[in-house]
C-alpha positions in Angstrom: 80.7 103.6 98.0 80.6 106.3 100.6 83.0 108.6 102.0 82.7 111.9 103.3 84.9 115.2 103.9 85.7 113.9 107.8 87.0 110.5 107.0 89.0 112.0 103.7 90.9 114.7 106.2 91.4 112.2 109.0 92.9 109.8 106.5 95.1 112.8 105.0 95.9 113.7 108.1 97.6 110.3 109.3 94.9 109.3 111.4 94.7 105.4 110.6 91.3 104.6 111.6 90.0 107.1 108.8 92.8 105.7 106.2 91.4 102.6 107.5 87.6 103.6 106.4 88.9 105.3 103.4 90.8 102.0 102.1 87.1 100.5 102.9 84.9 102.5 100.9 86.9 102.4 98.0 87.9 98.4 97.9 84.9 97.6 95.7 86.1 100.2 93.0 89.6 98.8 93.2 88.4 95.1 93.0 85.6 95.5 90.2 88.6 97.5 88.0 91.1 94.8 88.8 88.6 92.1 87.9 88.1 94.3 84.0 91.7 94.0 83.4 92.1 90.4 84.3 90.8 88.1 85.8 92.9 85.6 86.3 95.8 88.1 88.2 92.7 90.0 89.7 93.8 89.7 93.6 97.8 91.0 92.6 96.4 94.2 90.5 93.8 94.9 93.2 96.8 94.8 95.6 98.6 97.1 93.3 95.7 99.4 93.4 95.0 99.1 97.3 99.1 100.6 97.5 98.5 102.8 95.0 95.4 104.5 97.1 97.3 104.7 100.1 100.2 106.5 98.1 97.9 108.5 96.2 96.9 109.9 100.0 100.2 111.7 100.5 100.0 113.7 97.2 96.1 115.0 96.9 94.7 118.0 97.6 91.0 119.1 97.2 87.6 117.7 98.3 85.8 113.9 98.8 83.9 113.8 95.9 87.3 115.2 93.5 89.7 112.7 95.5 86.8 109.3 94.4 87.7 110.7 90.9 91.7 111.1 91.7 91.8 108.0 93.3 89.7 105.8 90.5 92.2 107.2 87.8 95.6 106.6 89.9 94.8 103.1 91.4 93.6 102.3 87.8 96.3 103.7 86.1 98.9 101.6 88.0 96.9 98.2 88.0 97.5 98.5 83.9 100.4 99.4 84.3 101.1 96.5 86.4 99.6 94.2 84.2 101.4 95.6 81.5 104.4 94.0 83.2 103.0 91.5 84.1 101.8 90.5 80.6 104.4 91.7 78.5 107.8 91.2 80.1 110.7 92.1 77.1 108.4 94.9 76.3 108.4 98.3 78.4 105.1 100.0 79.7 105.7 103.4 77.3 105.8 100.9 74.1 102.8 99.3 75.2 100.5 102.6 75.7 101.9 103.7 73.1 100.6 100.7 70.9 97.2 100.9 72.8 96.8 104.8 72.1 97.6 103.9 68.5 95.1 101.5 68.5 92.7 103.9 70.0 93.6 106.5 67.7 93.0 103.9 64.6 89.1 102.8 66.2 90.7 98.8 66.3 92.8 98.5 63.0 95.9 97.1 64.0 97.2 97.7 60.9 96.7 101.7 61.0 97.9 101.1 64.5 101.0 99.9 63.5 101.0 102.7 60.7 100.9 105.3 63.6 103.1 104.1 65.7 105.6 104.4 63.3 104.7 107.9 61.6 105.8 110.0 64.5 102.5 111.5 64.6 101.8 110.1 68.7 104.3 110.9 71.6 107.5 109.4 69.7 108.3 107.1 66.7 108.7 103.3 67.0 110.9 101.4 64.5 109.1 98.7 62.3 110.8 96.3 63.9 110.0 97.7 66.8 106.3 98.4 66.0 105.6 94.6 64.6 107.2 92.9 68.1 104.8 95.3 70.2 101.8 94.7 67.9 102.4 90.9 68.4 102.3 91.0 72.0 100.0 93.3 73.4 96.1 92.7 72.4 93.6 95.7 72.8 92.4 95.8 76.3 88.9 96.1 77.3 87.2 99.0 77.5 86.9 100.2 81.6 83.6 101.7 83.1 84.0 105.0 84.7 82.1 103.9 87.7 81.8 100.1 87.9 79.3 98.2 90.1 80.7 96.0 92.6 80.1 94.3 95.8 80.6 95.2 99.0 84.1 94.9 100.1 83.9 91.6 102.8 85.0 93.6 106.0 87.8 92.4 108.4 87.4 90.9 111.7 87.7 94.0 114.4 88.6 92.9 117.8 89.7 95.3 120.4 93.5 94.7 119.7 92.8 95.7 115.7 90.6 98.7 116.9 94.3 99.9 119.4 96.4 99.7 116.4 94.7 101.2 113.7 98.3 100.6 112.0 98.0 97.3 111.4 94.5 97.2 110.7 95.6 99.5 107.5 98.3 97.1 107.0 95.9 93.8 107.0 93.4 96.0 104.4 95.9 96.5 102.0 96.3 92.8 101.2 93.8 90.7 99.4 90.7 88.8 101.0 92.1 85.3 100.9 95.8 86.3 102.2 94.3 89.1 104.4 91.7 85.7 106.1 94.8 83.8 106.0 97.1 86.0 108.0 93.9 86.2 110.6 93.5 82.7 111.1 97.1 81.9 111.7 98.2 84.6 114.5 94.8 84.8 115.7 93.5 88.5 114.7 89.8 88.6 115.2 87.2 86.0 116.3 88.6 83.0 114.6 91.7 82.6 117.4 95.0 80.6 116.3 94.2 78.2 113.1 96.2 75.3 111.9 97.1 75.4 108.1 94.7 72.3 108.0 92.0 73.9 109.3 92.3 77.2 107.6 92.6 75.2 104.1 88.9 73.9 104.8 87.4 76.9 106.6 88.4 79.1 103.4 87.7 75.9 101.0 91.7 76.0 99.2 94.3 73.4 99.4 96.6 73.5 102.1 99.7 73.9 99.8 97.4 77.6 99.0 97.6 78.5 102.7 101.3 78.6 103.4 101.9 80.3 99.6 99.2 82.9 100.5 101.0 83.6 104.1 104.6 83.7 102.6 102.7 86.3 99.9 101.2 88.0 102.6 104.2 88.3 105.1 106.4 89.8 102.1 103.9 92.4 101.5 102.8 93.5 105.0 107.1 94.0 105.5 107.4 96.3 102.3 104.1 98.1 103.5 104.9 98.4 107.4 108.8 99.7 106.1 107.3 102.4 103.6 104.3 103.9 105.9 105.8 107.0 106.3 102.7 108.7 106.7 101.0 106.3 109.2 103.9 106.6 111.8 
């Protein structure tokens, strides 16, 4: 990944053409760390992360190489957290860290897990009922690399009326690959001009039942993003 001390200030700045390159150069980290905590709801965390970056732009403070760091830890921290709910719905976020810090703390017993989780000795005291309903549900996660490998992000198409509106170029980054090509294809951003569903289903290899769930996905997303920009107006 590469990002330097101009693009960082544009971005923190409001410039959107530097948020833009900033949302680029970190997409591989965000992706790879979404793929570690699950596969299978991969694109939704990696969008959780890609929001998470852009809010994480508003609050930081300091240099390129400290906001990589910043930025790894935030969108990471809120893709688990994400998953969390996403996993464990009955049970809240604070009982499941708590369970996996006990499990941490206990180097993979479950049953000294359970132990500490009840003792008081962590950040509060579960009951036993409590303790065995959370212990049931949540497995260990996998460990995450501080720095995982990962491909190149795929980069968006970038026609004159993307490069005027820098906007909506953030906007189209945010979402996933397949919802972001999807988006393209049917109002014609970029090369590909205006796509039928049809067509779109066997340029991007999905069924066409995909295309119109992966629009409605996208639509819903690109609303809640374009209504809470505050700092790209």
């Amino acid at each position: 990944m590469s990002l330097d001390e101009t693009q960082l200030r544009g971005a923190l700045n409001g410039d959107p053409e530097a948020t833009t390159a900033v949302l680029r150069a970190l997409d591989g980290l965000i992706r790879a760390r979404a793929q570690r905590i699950d596969r299978d709801s991969a694109e939704d965390l990696a969008q959780v992360g890609r929001e998470a970056l852009w809010l994480s732009l508003g609050r930081f403070t300091g240099s390129a190489g400290q906001f990589i760091t910043f930025a790894g830890r935030t969108v990471t921290g809120a893709m688990q957290d994400a998953h969390c709910a996403m996993r464990y719905p009955g049970i809240s976020l604070d009982e499941a860290k708590l369970w996996r810090s006990a499990y941490k703390h206990a180097n993979g017993n479950a049953d000294e897990a359970q132990r500490l989780v009840c003792s008081g000795q962590l950040a509060w005291r579960m009951s036993p009922e409590t303790a065995k309903a959370v212990r049931s549900a949540v497995r260990p996660p996998e460990a995450l690399p501080e720095d995982p490998g990962a491909p190149a992000p795929v980069e968006p198409s970038a026609d004159g009326s993307e490069r005027s509106s820098g906007r909506v170029a953030w906007m189209l980054m945010s979402l996933g690959q397949q919802q972001r090509a999807v988006v393209q294809m049917t109002y014609g951003i970029g090369e590909s001009g205006r796509m039928t569903d049809e067509e779109i289903a066997e340029t991007l290899g999905i069924p066409k039942a995909h295309v119109s769930a992966a629009r409605s996905k996208a639509i819903r997303r690109l609303r809640d993003r374009w209504s809470g920009a505050s700092f790209l107006r």
